[in-house]
ROPA-7115 format. One record per residue (C-alpha): residue in one letter; x, y, z. Coordinates in steps of 0.02 Angstrom, whole numbers, padded with zeros to 5 digits, always signed. Layout:
% residues N
AXYZ/...
END
This chain:
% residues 634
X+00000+00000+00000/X+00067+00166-00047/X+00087+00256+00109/X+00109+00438+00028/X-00041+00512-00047/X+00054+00615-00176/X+00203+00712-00228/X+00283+00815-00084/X+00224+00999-00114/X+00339+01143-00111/X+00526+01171-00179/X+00686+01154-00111/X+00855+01205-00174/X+00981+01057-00263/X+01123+01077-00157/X+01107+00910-00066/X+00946+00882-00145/X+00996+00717-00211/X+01068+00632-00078/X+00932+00706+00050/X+00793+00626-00050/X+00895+00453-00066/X+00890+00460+00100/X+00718+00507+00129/X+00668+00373-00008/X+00737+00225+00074/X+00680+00287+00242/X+00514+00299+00159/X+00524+00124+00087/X+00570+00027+00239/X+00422+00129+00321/X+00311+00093+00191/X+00377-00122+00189/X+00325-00121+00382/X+00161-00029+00357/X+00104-00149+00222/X+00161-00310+00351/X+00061-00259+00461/X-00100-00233+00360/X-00067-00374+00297/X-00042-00462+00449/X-00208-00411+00541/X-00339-00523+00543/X-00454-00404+00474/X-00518-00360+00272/X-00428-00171+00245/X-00475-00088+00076/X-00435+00074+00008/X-00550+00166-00124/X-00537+00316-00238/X-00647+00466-00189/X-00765+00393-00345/X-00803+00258-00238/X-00687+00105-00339/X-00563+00009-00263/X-00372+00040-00282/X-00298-00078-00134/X-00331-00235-00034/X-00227-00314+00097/X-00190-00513+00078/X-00348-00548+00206/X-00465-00501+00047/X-00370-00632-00061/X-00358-00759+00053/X-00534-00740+00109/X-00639-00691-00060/X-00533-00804-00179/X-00532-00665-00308/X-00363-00595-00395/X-00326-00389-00368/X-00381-00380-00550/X-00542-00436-00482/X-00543-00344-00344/X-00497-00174-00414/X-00621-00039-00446/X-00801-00101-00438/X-00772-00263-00443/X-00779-00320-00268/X-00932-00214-00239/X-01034-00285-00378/X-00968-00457-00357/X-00942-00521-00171/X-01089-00452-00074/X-01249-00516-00058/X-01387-00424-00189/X-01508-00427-00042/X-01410-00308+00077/X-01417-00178-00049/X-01227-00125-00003/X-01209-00072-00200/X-01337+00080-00159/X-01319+00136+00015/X-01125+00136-00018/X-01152+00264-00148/X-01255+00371-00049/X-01114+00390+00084/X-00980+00444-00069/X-01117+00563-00126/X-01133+00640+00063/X-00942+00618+00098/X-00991+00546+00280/X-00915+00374+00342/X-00988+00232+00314/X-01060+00087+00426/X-01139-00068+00368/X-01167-00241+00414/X-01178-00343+00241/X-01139-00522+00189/X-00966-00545+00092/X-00961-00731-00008/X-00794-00848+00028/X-00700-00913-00092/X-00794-01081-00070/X-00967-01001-00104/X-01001-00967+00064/X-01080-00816+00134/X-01029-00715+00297/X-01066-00586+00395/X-00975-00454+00398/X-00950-00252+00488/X-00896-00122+00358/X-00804+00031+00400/X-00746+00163+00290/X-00682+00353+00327/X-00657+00478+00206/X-00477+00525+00198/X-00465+00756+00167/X-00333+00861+00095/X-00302+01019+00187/X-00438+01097+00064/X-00559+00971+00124/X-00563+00873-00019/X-00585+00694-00035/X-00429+00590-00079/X-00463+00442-00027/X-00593+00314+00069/X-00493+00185+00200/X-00594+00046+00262/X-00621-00115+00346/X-00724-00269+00331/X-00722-00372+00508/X-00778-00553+00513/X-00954-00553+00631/X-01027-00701+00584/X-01007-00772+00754/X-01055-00628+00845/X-01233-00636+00718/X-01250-00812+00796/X-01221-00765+00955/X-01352-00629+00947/X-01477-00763+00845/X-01444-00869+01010/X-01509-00728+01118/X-01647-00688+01019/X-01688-00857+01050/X-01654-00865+01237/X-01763-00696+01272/X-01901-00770+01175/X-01908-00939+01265/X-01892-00854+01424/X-02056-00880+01532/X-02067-00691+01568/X-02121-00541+01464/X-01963-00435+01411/X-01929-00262+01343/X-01810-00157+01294/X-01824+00038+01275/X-01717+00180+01191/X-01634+00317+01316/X-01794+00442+01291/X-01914+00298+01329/X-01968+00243+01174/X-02006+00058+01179/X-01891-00056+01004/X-01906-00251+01059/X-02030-00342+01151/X-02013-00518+01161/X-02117-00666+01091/X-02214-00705+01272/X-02263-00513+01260/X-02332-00524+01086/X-02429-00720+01138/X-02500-00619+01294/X-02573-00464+01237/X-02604-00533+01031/X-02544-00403+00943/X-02435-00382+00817/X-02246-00314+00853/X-02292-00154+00757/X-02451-00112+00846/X-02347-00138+01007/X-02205+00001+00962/X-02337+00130+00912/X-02418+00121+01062/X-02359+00012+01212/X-02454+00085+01347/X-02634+00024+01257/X-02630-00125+01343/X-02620-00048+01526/X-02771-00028+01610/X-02859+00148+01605/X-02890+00168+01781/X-02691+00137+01806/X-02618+00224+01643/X-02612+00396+01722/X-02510+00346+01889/X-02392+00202+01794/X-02349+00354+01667/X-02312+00464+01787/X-02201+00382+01896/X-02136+00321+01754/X-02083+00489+01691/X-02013+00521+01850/X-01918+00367+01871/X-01848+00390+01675/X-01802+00585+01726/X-01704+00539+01854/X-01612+00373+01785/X-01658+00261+01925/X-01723+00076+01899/X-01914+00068+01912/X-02027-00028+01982/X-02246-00021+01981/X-02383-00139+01982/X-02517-00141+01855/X-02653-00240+01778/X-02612-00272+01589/X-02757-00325+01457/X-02733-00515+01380/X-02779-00559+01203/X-02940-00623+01255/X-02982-00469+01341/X-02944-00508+01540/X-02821-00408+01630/X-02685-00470+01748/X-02567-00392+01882/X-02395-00385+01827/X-02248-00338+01917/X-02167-00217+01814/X-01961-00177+01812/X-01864-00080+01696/X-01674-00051+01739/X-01558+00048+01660/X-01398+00027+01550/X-01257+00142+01541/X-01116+00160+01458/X-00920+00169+01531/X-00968+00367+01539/X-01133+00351+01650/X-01233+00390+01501/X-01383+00276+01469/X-01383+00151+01291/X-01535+00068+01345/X-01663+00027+01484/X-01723-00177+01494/X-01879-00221+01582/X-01992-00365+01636/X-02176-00380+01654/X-02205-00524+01783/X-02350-00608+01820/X-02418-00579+01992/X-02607-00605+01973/X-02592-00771+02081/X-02496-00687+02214/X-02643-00542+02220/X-02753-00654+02251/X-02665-00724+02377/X-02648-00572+02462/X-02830-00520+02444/X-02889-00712+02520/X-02771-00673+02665/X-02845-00508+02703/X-03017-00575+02729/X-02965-00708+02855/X-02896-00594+02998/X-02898-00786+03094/X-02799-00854+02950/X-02681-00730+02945/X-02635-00744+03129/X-02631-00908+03132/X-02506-00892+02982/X-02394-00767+03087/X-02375-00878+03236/X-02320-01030+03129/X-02217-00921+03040/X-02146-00837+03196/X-02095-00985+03261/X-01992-01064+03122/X-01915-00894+03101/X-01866-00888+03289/X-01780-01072+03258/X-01705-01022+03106/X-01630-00874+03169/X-01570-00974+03325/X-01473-01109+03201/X-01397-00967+03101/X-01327-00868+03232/X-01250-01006+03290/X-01173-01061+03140/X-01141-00886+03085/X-01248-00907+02888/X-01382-00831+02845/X-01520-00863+02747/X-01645-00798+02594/X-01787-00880+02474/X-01882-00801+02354/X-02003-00835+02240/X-01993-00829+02074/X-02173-00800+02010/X-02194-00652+02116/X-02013-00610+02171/X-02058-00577+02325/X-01876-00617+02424/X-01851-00646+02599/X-01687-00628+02715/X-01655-00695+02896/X-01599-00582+03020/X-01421-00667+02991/X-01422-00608+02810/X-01472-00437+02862/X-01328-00455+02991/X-01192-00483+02848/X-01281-00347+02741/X-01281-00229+02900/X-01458-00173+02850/X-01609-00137+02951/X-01750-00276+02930/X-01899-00141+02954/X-01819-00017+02844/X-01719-00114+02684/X-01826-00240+02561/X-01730-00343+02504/X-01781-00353+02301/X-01657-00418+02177/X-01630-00227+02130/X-01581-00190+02308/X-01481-00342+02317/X-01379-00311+02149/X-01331-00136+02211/X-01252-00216+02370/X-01129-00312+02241/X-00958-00253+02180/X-01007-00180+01989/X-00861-00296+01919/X-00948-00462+02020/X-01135-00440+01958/X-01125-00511+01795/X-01052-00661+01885/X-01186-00679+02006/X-01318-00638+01878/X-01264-00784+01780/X-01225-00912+01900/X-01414-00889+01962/X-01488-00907+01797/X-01380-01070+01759/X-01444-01139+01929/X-01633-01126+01875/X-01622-01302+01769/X-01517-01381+01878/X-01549-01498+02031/X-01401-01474+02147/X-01337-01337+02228/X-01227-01198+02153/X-01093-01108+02239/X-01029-00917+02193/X-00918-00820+02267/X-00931-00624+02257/X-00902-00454+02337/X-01014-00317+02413/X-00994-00143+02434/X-01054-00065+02621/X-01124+00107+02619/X-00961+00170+02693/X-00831+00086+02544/X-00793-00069+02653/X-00779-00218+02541/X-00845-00380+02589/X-00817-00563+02508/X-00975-00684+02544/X-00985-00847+02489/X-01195-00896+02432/X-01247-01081+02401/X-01425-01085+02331/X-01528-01231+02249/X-01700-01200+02142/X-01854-01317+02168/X-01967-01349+02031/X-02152-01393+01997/X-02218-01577+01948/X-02189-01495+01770/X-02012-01468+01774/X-02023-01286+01801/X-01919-01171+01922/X-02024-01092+02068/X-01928-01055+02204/X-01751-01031+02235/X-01676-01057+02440/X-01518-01039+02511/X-01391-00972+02614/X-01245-00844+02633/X-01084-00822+02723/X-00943-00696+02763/X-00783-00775+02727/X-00707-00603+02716/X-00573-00645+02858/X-00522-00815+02764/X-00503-00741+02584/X-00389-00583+02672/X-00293-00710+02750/X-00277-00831+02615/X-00216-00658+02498/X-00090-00621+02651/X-00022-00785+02651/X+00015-00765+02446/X+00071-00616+02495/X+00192-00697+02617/X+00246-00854+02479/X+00262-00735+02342/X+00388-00620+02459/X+00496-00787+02526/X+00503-00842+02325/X+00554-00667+02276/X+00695-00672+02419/X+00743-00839+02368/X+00771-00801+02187/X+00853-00632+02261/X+00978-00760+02356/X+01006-00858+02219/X+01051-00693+02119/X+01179-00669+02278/X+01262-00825+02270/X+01289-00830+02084/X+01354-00670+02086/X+01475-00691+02241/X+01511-00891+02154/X+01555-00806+02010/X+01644-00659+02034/X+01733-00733+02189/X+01738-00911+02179/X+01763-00903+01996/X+01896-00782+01987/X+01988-00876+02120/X+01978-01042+02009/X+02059-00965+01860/X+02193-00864+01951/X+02224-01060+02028/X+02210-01121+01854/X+02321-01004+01784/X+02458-01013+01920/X+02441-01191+01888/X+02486-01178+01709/X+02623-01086+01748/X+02688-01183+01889/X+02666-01347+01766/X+02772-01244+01614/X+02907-01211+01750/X+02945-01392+01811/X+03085-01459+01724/X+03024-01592+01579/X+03135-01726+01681/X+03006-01718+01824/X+02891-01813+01729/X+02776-01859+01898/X+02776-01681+01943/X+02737-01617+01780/X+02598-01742+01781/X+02512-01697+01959/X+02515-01495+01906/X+02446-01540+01731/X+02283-01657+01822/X+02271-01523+01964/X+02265-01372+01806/X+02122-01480+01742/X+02044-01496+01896/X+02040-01315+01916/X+01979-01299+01754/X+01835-01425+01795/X+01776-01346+01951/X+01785-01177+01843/X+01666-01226+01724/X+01541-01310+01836/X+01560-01154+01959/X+01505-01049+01806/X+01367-01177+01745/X+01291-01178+01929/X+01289-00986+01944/X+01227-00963+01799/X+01076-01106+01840/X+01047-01012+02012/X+01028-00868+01917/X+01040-00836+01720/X+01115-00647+01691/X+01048-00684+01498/X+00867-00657+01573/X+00906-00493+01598/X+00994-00439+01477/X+00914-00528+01311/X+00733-00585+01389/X+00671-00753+01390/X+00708-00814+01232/X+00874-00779+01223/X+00903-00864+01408/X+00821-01022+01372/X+00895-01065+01210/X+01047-01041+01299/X+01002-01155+01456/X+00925-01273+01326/X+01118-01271+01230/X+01198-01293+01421/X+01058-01441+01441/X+01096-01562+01314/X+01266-01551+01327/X+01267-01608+01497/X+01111-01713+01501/X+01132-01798+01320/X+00921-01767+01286/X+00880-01698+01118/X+00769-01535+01158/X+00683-01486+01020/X+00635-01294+01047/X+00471-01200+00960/X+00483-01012+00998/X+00351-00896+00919/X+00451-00782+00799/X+00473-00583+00865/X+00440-00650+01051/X+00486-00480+01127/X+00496-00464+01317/X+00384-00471+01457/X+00374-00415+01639/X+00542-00470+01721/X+00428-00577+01848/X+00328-00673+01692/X+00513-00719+01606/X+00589-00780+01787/X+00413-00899+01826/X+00432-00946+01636/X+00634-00990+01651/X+00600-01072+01832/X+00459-01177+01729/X+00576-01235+01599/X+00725-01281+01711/X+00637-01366+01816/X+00534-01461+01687/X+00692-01509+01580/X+00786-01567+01778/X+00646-01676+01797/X+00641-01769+01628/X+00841-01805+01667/X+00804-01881+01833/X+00660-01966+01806/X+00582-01991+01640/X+00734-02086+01540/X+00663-01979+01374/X+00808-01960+01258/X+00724-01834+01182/X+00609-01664+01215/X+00507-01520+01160/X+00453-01350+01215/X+00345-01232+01123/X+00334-01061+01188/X+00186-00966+01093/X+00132-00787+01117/X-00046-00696+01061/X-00091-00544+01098/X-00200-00569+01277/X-00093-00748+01301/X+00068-00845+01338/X+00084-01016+01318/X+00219-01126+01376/X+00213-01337+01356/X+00362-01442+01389/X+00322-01620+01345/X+00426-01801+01330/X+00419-01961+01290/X+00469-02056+01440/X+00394-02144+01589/X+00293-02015+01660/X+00318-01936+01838/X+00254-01976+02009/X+00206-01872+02156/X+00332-01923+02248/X+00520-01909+02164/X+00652-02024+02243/X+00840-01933+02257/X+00963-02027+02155/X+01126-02079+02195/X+01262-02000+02086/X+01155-01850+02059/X+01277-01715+01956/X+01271-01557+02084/X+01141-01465+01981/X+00978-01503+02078/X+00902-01330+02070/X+00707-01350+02022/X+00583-01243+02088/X+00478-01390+02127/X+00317-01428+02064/X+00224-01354+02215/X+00312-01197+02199/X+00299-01181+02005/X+00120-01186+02050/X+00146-01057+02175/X+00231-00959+02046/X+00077-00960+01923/X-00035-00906+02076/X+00073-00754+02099/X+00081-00709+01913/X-00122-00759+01883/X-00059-00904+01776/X-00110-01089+01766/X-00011-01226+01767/X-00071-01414+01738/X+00036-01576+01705/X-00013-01715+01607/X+00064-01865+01656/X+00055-02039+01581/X+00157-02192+01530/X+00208-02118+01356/X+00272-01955+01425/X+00232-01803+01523/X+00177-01636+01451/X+00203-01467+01569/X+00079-01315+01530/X+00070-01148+01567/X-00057-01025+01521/X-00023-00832+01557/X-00152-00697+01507/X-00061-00550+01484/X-00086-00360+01442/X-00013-00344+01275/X-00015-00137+01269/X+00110-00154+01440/X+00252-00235+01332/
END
């Protein structure tokens, strides 16, 4: 791609002229190599078009993925050729040249095996400092998947035994769900012109009001009404619409639900015309409460239920205890309850109850809540749902717990094992320094004043020449393995090259002492990464390649380090016996025995938020390590 839009403007005098632009050229052309790698490296469709609206570049993705030649490509061609006539790209694509406005358009784009795609297309309109178009850059991103997705939760909504809604920031309602449309008949469009005509009229006045109120102010709402079913009877509903913001506090969207409460009215209306019913009720109820609040404060767990026709929830005193809020004063809805938990925990929860609904054993979450005054608290819920003869979720119990104290102390003793690793590795960066640059030295000065003690004997003294020359080796011996075991305790190379350069080293060092064959996969432009991520990575591999020369007999093995842009990977695999969880000590064990061990490489990945799993059978042992990582910090 030609990364100059035209000739330079302006003059310059020729003294110098010529070698200033040679210079300028080939800086240009090296910029210009790099620029089109990387477009062409993205895993993206980029295009560029000529302010007429035809086609003058594509990057390799378009070849790869359309099948289709430049030639092809070029002007009109792809346009015309490799979208889908129904999605009417040809036309709305020339209304966007025509208003000079960027472009944005979901469209299908065929694949070279006939195949059609979804796809996001982007274009900008590229000015000259008169304003004037000179050129259209673009993109075409792959969101076939994300369509699915979206089909999926289309599908999900509509199965959903609840009436859902969504509205636009002013109010207006744009989606209503298929139990919506089956409940009040009508048709989706008679619903988005007017969705209040299915309210009843002796409500409609205060449920728009306070709905007004609620929207003004951008709080969640919540009313009661009676709503009008196809065949003409009206139902209470519990209605709840919540809003959704954006990172800026802005609201994208509010999402309701219209529940079904006509049961529960009724309910409530039988119970107020049996005063004698009702207090019997109380007193029964009373008196389980007073045992249930007995167990739990003994045990220290609370305890909620709700119902899940009429969400009508329920805490013990416990609960409220953990919550610190006052039972005569707080209700505890799910609204209320979600703004107790930590905004980064709440999709969590939200989804671990909804996967609990089908099943039949407990679930367990753990999550964080925010008090009034910023403390943070970490509470551990278990929770079952009980269904109807029909299969159907009705009511969902359970229980809740502070485990605050044990979660601090479980992060202090990490704390703790990540300090004593950190001083050990600062120890072994002590002793290989002081082995090196004291013991070391003070092997070859003895080496050296052995070699010159062993040129000085006369060649007669054959015996003595002989003892200086096997004490000079020796010397030499104890020099080498002096510098191979600092330079295990700690490799100066991972400082000073990264981690690619310091294990292809170690691997070298390896198989010359150990004999195995290490083949070694490195992903190409590895780059560095945060000092601690190399050292747990090194201490990984050493260790790995110690234990298949102690105890796997493999003559041979492999490590493949990979990097993607959110993830490390590191798997170091043989073909030998496989390890056991308990390693015996050999005899004649060379004096290298550093390994982290495999309870503190695991230690390691804790510290680093890593994973590490080994896979160990009879024809070999495989050692992985998965890292996310930050790829804008490196």
């Amino acid at each position: 791609m030609d990364a100059r839009s035209g000739p330079v403007e302006g003059t310059m005098s020729q003294t110098g002229a010529n070698t200033h632009d040679s210079d300028a050229d080939e800086a240009s052309n090296v910029i210009e190599e790099r620029l089109r790698l990387i477009i062409d490296t993205i895993p993206t469709i980029v295009w560029r078009k000529l302010p007429d609206g035809s086609a003058d570049f594509f990057n390799r993705n378009f070849r790869e993925y359309t099948g289709l030649s430049l030639e092809d490509g070029l002007g009109w061609g792809w346009m015309m050729n490799a979208f889908h006539p129904d999605d009417r790209l040809v036309e709305e694509w020339r209304t966007a040249l025509a208003a000079g406005k960027p472009f944005d358009k979901e469209a299908r784009l065929r694949r070279a095996d006939g195949q059609y795609r979804w796809f996001l297309i982007r274009a900008v309109p590229f000015r000259d400092e008169q304003g004037n178009i000179v050129h259209w850059y673009g993109t075409s991103t792959d969101i076939e998947d994300l369509k699915q997705a979206e089909d999926r939760i289309r599908l999900v909504i509509n199965t959903i035994p609840t009436m859902a809604w969504t509205l636009r920031p002013d109010g207006v309602v744009d989606f209503v769900n298929q139990p919506w449309l089956d409940y009040t008949g009508l048709t989706f469009e008679h619903e988005i012109d007017d969705a209040t005509r299915v309210v009843h009229p002796e409500d409609l006045p205060r449920v728009v009001k306070k709905w007004l109120a609620d929207m003004a102010a951008g709080e969640s709402s919540e009313d009661e009404m009676r709503l009008r079913r196809a065949d003409g009877e009206f139902r209470w509903f519990l209605v709840r619409t919540a809003p959704l913001r954006d990172k800026q506090g802005n609201i994208v969207e509010w999402y309701g639900v219209s529940i079904d409460i006509e049961d529960r009215k009724r309910a409530e209306e039988a119970l107020r015309s049996s005063e004698r019913e009702q207090r019997l009720i109380a007193a029964q109820l009373e008196r389980e409460r007073a045992r249930l609040v007995e167990a739990q404060e003994v045990a220290k767990i609370g305890s909620w239920e709700a119902e899940l026709q009429s969400l009508n929830v329920i805490w013990s005193e416990q609960t409220h205890r953990i919550f610190e809020t006052d039972p005569s004063r707080f209700h505890p809805t799910r609204p209320n309850f979600r703004e107790f938990i930590h905004p980064e925990d709440r999709a969590k929860v939200d989804l671990a109850l909804v996967a609990s609904l089908e099943k039949r054993s407990p679930s367990t979450v753990e999550y964080r809540i925010v008090m009034p005054d910023g403390r943070v608290k970490i509470l551990e819920e278990r929770w079952q749902a009980f269904h109807d003869e029909e299969g159907k979720p009705i009511r969902v119990a359970g229980t809740c717990r502070d485990i605050t104290e044990r979660v601090r102390a479980e992060e202090e003793l990490r704390r703790l094992s990540g300090q004593l690793l950190r001083l050990q590795d600062e120890e072994r960066r002590r002793i290989a320094r002081d082995m090196h640059d004291s013991t070391g030295q003070g092997l070859v000065a003895l080496a050296t004043a052995l070699s010159q003690l062993h040129a000085s004997i006369p060649s007669s003294s054959r015996r003595s020449r002989k003892l200086a020359s096997e004490c000079q080796a020796l010397a030499e011996q104890c020099i080498r393995e002096i510098r191979t075991l600092s330079y295990l305790l700690h490799p100066p190379m991972l400082e000073e090259a990264g981690l690619e350069d310091a294990i292809r080293l170690f691997v070298e060092g390896f198989t010359k002492r150990s004999g195995v064959q290490v083949e070694l996969e490195i992903s190409p432009k590895f780059g560095r990464l945060d000092p601690d991520v190399e050292l747990t990575l090194f201490r990984v591999v050493q260790e790995s390649l110690n234990n298949i020369r102690r105890h796997s007999g493999s003559p041979r093995a492999k490590i493949r380090v990979a990097r993607k842009p959110q993830e490390i990977t590191l798997e170091v695999s043989d073909a030998g016996s496989g390890i056991s969880k308990k390693q015996p000590v050999q005899d004649g064990e060379i004096p290298f025995k550093l390994g982290v061990g495999i309870p503190s490489m695991h230690e390691r990945m804790k510290l680093i938020g890593g994973q590490l799993t080994i896979d160990s059978s009879s024809s070999g042992t495989t050692v992985r390590v998965t890292i996310r990582i930050n790829e804008q910090t490196h």
